[in-house]
The first five atom37 places (N, CA, C, CB, O) and aatype in JSON, in Angstrom:
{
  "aatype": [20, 20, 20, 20, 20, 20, 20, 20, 20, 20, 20, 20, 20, 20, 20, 20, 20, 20, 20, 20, 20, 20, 20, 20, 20, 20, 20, 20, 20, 20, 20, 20, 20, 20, 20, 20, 20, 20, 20, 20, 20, 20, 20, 20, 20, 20, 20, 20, 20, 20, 20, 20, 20, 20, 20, 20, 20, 20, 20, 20, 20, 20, 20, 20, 20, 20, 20, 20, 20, 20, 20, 20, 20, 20, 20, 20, 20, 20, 20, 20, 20, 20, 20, 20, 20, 20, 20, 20, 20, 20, 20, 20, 20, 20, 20, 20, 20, 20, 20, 20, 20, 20, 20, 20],
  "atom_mask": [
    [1, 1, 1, 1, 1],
    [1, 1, 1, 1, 1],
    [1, 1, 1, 1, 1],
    [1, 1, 1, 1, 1],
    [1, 1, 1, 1, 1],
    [1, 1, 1, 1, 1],
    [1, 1, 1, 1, 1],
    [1, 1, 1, 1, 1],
    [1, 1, 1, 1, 1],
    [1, 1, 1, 1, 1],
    [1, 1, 1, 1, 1],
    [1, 1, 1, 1, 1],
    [1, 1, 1, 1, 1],
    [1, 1, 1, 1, 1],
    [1, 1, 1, 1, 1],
    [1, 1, 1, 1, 1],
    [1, 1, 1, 1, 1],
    [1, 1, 1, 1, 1],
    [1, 1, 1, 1, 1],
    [1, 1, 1, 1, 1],
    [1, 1, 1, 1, 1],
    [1, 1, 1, 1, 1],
    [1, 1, 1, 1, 1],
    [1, 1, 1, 1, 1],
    [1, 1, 1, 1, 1],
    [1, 1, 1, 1, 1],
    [1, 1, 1, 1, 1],
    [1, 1, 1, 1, 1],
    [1, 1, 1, 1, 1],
    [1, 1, 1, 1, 1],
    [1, 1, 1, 1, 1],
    [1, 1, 1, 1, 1],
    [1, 1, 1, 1, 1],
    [1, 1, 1, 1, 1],
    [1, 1, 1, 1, 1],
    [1, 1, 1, 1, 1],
    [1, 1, 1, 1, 1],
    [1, 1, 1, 1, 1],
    [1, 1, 1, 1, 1],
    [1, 1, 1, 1, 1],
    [1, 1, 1, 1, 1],
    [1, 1, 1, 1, 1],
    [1, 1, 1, 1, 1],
    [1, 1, 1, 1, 1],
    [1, 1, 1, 1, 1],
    [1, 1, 1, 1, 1],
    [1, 1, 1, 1, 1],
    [1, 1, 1, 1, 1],
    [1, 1, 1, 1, 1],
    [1, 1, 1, 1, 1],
    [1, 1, 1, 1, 1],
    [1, 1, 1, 1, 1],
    [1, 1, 1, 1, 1],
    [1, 1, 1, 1, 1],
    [1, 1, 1, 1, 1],
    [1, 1, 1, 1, 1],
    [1, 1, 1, 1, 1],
    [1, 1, 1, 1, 1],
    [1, 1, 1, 1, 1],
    [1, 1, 1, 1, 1],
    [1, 1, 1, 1, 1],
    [1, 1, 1, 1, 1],
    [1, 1, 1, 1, 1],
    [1, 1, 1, 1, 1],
    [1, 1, 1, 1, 1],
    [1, 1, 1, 1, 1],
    [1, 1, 1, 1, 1],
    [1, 1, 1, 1, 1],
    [1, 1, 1, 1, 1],
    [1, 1, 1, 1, 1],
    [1, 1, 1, 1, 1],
    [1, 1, 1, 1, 1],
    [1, 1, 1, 1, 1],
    [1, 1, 1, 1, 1],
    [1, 1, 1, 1, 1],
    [1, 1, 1, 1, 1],
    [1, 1, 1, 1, 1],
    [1, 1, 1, 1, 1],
    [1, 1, 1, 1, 1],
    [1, 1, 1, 1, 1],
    [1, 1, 1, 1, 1],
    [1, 1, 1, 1, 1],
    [1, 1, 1, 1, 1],
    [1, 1, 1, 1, 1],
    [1, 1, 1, 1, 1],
    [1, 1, 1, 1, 1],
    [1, 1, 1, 1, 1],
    [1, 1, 1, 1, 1],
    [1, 1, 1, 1, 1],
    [1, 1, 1, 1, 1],
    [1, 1, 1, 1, 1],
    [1, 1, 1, 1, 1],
    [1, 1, 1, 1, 1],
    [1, 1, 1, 1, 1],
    [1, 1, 1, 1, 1],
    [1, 1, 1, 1, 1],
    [1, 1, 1, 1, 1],
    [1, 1, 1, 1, 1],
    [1, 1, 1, 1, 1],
    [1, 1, 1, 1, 1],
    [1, 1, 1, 1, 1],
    [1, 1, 1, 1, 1],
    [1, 1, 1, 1, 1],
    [1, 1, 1, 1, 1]
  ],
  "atom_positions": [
    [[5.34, -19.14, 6.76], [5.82, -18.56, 8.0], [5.0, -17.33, 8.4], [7.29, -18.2, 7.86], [4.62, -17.1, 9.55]],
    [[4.74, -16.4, 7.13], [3.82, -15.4, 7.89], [2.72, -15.42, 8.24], [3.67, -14.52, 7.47], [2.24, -14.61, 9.03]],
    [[1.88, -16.71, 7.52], [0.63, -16.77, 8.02], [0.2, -17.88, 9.38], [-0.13, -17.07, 6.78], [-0.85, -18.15, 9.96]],
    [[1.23, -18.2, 9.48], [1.73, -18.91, 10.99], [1.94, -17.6, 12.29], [3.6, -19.83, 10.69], [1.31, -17.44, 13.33]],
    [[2.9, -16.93, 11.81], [3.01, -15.8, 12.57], [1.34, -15.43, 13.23], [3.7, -14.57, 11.52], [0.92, -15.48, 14.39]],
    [[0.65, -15.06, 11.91], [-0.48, -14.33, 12.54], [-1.88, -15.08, 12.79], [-0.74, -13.16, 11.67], [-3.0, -14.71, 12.43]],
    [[-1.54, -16.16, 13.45], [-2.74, -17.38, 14.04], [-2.54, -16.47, 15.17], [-2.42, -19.42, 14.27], [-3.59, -16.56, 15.81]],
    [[-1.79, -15.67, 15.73], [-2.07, -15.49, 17.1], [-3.39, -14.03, 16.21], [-0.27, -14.99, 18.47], [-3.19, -13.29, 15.25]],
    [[-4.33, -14.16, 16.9], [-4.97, -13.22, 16.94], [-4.59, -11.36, 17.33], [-5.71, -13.85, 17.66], [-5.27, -10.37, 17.07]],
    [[-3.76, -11.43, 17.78], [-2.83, -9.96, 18.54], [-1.77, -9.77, 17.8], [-2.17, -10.09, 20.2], [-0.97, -8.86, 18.02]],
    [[-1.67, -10.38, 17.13], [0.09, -10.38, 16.11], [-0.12, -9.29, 14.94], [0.56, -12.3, 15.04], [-0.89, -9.34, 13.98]],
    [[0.66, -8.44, 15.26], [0.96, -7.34, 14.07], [1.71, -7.64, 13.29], [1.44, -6.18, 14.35], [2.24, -8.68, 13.68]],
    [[2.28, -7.2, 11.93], [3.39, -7.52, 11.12], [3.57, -5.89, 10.02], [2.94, -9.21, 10.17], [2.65, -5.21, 9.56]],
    [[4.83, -5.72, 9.91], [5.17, -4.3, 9.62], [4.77, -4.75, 8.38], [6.69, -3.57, 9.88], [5.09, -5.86, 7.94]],
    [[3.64, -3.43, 7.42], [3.87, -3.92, 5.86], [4.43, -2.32, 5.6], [2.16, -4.57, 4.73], [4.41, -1.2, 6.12]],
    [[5.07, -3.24, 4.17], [5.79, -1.77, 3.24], [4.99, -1.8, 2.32], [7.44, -1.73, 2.53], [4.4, -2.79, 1.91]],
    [[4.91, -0.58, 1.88], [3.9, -0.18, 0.38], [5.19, 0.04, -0.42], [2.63, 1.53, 0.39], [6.29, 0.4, 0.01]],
    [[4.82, -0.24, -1.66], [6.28, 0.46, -2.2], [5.32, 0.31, -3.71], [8.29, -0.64, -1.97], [4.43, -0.5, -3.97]],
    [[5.84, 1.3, -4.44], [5.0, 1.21, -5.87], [5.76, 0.47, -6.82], [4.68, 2.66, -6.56], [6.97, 0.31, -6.93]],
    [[4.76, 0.03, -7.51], [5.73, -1.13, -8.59], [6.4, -0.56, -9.62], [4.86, -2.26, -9.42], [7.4, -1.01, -10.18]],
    [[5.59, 0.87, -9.93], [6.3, 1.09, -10.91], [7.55, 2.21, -11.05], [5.41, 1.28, -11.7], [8.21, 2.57, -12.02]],
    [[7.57, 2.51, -9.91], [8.95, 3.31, -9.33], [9.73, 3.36, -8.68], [9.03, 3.99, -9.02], [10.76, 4.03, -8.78]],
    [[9.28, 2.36, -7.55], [10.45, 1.38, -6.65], [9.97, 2.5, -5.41], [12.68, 1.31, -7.3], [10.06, 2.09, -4.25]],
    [[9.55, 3.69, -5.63], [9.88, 4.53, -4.13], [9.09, 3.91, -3.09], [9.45, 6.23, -4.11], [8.0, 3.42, -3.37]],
    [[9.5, 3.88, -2.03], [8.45, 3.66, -0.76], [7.25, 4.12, -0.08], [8.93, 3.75, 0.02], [7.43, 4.66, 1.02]],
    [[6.84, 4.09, -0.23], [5.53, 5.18, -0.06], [4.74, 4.79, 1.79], [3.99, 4.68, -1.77], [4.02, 5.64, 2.33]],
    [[4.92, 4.0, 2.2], [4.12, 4.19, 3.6], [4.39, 2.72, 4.37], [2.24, 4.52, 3.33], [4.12, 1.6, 3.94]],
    [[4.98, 3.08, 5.6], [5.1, 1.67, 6.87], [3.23, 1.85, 7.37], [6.71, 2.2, 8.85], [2.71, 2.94, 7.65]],
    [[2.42, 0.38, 7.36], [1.41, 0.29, 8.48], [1.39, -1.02, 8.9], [0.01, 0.72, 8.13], [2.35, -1.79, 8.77]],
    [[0.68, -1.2, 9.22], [0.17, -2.79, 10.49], [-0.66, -3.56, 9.67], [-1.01, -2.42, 12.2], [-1.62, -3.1, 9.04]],
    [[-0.26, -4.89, 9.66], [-1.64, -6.07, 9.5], [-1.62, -6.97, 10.52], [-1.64, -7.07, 8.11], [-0.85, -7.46, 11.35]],
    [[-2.8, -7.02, 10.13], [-3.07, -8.8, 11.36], [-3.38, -9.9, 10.59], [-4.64, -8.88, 12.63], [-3.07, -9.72, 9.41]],
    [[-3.88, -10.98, 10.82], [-3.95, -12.09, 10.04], [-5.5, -11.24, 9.36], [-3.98, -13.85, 11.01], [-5.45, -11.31, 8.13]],
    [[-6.54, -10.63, 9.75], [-7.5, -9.99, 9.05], [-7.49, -9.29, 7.79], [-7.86, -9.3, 9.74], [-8.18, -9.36, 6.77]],
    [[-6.37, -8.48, 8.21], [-5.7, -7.45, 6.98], [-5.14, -8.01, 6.15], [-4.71, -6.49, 7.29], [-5.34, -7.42, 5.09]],
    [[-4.49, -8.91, 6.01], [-3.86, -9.92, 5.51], [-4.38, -10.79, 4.07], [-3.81, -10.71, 6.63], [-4.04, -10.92, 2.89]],
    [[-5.75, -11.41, 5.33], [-6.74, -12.03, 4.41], [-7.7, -11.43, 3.07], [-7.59, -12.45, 5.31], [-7.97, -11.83, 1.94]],
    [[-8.1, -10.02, 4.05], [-8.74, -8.98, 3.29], [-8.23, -8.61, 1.97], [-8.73, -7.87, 4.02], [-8.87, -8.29, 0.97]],
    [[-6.74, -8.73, 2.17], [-5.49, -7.81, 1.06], [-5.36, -8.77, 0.25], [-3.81, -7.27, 1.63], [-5.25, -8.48, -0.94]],
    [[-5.33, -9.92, 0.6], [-5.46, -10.68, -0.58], [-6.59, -11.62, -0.92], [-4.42, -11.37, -0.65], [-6.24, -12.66, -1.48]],
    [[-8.04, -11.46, -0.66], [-9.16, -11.77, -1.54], [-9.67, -10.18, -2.06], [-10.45, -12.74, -0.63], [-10.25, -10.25, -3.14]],
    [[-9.6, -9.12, -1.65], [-9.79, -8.16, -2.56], [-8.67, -7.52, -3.64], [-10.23, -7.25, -1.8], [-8.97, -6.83, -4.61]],
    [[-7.32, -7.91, -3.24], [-6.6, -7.29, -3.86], [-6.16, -6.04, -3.68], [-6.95, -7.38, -4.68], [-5.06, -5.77, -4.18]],
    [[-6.98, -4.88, -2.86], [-6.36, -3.95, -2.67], [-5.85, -3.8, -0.52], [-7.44, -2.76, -3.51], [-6.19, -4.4, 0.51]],
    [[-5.2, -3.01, -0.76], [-4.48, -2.95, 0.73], [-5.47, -2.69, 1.64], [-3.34, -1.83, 0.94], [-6.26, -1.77, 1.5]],
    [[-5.46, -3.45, 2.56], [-5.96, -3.39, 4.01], [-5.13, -3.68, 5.11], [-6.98, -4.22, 4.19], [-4.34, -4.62, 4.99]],
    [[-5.17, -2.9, 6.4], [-4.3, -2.82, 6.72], [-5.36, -2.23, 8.49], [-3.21, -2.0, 5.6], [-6.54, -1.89, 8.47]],
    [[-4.49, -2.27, 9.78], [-5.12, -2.96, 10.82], [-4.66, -1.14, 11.5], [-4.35, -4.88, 11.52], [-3.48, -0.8, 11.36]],
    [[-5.46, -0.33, 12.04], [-5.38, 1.12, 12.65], [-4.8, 0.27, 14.36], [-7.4, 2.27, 12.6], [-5.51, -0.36, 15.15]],
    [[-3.58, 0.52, 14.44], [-3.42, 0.73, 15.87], [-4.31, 1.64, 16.71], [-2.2, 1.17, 16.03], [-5.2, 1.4, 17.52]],
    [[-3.76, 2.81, 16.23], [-5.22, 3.52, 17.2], [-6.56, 3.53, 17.38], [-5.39, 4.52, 17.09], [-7.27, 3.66, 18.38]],
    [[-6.83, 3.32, 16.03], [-8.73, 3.08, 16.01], [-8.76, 1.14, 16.47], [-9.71, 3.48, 13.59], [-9.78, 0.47, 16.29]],
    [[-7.94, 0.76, 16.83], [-8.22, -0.79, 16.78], [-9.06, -1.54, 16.2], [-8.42, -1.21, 17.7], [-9.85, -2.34, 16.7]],
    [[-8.75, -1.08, 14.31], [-9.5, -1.15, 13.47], [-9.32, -2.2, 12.2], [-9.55, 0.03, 13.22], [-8.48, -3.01, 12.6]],
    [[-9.58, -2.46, 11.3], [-9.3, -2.95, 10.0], [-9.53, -1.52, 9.22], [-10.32, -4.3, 9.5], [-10.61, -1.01, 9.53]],
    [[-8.83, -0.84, 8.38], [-9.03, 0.06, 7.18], [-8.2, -0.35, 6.03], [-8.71, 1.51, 7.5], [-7.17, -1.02, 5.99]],
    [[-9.06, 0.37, 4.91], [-9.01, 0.01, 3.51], [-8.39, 1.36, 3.23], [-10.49, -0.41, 2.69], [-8.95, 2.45, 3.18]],
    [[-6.59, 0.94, 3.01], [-6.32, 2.01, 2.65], [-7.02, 2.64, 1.12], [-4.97, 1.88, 2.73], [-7.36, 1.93, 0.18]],
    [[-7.12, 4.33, 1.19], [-7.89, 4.51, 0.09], [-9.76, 4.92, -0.08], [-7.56, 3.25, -0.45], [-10.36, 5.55, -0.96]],
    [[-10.37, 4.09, 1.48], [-11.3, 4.4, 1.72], [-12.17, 5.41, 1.76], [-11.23, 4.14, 2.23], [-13.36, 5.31, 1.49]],
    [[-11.63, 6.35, 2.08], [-11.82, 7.55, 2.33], [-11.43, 8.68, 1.1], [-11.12, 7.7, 3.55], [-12.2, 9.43, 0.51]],
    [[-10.21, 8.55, 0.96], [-9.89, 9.53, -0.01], [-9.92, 9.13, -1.31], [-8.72, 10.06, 0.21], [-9.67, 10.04, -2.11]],
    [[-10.15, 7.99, -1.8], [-9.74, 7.32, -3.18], [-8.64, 6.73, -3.38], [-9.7, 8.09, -4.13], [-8.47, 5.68, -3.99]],
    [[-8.1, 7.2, -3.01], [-6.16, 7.18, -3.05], [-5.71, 5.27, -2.95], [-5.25, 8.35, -0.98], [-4.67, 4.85, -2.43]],
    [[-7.05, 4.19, -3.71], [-6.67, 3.15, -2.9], [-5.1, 2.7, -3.7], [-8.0, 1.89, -2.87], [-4.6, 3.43, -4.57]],
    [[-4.47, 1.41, -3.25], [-3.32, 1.15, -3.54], [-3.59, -0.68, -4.0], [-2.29, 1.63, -2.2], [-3.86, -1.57, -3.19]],
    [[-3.45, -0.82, -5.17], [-3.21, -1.68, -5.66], [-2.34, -3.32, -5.6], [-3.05, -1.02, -6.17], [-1.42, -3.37, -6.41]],
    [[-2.46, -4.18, -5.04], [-1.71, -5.17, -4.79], [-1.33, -5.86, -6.35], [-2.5, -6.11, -3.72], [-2.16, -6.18, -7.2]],
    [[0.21, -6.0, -6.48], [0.79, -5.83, -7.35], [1.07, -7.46, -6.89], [1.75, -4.56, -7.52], [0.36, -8.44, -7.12]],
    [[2.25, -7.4, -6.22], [2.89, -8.82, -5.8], [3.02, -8.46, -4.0], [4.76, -9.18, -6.79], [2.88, -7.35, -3.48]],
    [[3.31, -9.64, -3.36], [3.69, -9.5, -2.03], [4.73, -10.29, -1.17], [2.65, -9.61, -1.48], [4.45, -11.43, -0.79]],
    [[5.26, -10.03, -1.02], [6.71, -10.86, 0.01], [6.9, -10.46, 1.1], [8.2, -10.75, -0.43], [6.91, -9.25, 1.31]],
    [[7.1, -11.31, 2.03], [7.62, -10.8, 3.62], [9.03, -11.53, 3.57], [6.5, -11.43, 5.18], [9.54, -12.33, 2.79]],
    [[9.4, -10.97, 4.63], [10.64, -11.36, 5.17], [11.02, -12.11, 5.94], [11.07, -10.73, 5.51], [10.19, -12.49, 6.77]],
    [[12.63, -12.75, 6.05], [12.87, -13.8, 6.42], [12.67, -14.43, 7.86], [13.85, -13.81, 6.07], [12.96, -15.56, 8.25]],
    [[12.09, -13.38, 8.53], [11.73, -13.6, 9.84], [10.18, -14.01, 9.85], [12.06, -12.31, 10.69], [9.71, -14.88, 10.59]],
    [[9.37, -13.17, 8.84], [8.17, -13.27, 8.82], [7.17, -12.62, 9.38], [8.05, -14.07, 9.02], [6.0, -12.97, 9.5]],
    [[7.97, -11.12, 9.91], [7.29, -10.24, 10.62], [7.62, -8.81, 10.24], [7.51, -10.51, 11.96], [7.85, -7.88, 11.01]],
    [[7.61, -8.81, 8.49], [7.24, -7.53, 8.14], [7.0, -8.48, 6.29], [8.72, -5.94, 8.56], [7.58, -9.47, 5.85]],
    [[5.66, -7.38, 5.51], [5.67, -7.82, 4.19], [5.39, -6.56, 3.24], [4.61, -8.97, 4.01], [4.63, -5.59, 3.36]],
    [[6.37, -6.98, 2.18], [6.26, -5.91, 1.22], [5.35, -5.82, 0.64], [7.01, -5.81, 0.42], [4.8, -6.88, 0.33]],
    [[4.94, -4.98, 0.35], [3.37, -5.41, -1.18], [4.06, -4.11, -1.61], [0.84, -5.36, -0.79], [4.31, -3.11, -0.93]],
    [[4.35, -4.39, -3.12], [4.5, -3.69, -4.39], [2.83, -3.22, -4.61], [5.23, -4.81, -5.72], [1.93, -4.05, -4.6]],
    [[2.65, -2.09, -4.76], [1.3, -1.66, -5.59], [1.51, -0.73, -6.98], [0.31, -0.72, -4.52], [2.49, -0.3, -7.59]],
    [[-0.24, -0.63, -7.18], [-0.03, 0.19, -7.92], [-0.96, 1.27, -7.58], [-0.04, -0.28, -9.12], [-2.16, 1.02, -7.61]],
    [[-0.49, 2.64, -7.19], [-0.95, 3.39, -6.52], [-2.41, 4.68, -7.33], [0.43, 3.91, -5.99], [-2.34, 5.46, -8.28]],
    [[-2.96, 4.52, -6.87], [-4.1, 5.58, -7.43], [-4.26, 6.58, -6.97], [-5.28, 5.28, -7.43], [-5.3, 6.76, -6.33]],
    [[-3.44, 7.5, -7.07], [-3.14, 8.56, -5.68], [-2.04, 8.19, -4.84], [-4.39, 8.62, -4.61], [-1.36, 7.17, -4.82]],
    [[-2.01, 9.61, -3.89], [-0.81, 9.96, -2.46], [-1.12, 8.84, -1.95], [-1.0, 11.37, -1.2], [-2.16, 8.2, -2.02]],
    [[-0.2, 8.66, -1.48], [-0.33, 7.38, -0.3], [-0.29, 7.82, 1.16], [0.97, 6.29, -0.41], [-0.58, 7.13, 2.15]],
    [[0.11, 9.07, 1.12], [0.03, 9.68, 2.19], [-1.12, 10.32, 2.7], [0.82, 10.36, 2.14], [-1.76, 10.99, 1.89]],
    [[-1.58, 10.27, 4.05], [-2.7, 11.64, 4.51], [-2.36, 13.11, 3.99], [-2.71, 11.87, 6.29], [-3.22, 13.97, 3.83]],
    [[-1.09, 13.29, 3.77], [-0.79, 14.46, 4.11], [-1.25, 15.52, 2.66], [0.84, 14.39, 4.58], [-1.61, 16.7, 2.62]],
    [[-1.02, 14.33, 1.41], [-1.92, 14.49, 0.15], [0.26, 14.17, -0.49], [-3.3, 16.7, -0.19], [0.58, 14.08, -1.68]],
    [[0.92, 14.1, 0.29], [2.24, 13.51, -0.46], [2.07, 12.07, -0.65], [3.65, 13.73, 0.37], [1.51, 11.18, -0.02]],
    [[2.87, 12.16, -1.94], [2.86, 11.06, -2.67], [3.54, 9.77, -2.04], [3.44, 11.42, -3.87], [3.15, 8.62, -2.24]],
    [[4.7, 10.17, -1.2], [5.07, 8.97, -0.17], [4.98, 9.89, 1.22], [6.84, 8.15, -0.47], [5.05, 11.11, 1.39]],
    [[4.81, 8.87, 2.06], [5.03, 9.2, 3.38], [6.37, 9.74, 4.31], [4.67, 8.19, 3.81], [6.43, 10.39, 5.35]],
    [[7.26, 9.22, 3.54], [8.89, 9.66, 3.85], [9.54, 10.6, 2.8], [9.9, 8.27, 3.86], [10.4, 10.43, 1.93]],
    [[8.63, 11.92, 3.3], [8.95, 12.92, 2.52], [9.66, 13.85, 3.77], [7.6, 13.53, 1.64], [10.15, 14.88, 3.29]],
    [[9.77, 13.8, 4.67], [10.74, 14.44, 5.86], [12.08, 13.66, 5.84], [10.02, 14.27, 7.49], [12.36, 12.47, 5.79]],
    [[13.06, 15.17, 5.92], [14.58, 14.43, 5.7], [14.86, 14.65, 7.37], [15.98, 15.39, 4.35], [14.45, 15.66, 7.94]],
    [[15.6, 13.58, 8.05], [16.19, 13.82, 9.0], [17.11, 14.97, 8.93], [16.67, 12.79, 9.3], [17.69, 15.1, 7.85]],
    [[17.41, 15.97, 9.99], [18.33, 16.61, 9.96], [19.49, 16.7, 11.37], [17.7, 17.7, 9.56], [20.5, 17.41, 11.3]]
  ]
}
């Protein structure tokens, strides 16, 4: 179903990072059927820049890459988890998850 989803060339799909070995969540981004493909013949996360209308390797830049552990989407088929294993923040911000702001 998800790789049906993303035959359309324009089709985004929400992924979750979440680390395998602590369960916390660490970062919402975008794939396309590219990111997708990428993430799983290299194994590590790739993932599609809305703004740069890009393909990036999370990790590229800073080291920080993230490990593909296992992966599941959901029953709709338009969001997928990938468990990693993280080598570094997952965050820009240099935090370790991205949902480190508490609503108030």
């Amino acid at each position: 179903m998800l790789q049906e989803r993303l035959l359309d060339p324009d089709a985004l799909v929400a992924a979750i990072l979440q680390d395998d070995s602590t369960g916390s969540v660490l970062m919402l981004a975008w794939m396309n059927r590219a990111a997708l493909d990428a993430t799983l013949s290299t194994r590590r996360v790739t993932l599609w820049s809305r703004s740069r209308n890009e393909l990036w390797v999370k990790g590229e830049s800073s080291g920080n890459f993230q490990e593909v552990v296992s992966m599941r989407y959901d029953c709709d088929g338009d969001a997928i988890l990938i468990r990693v294993k993280s080598h570094g923040p997952a965050c820009h911000t240099g935090a370790t998850s991205c949902f480190h702001n508490e609503v108030e």
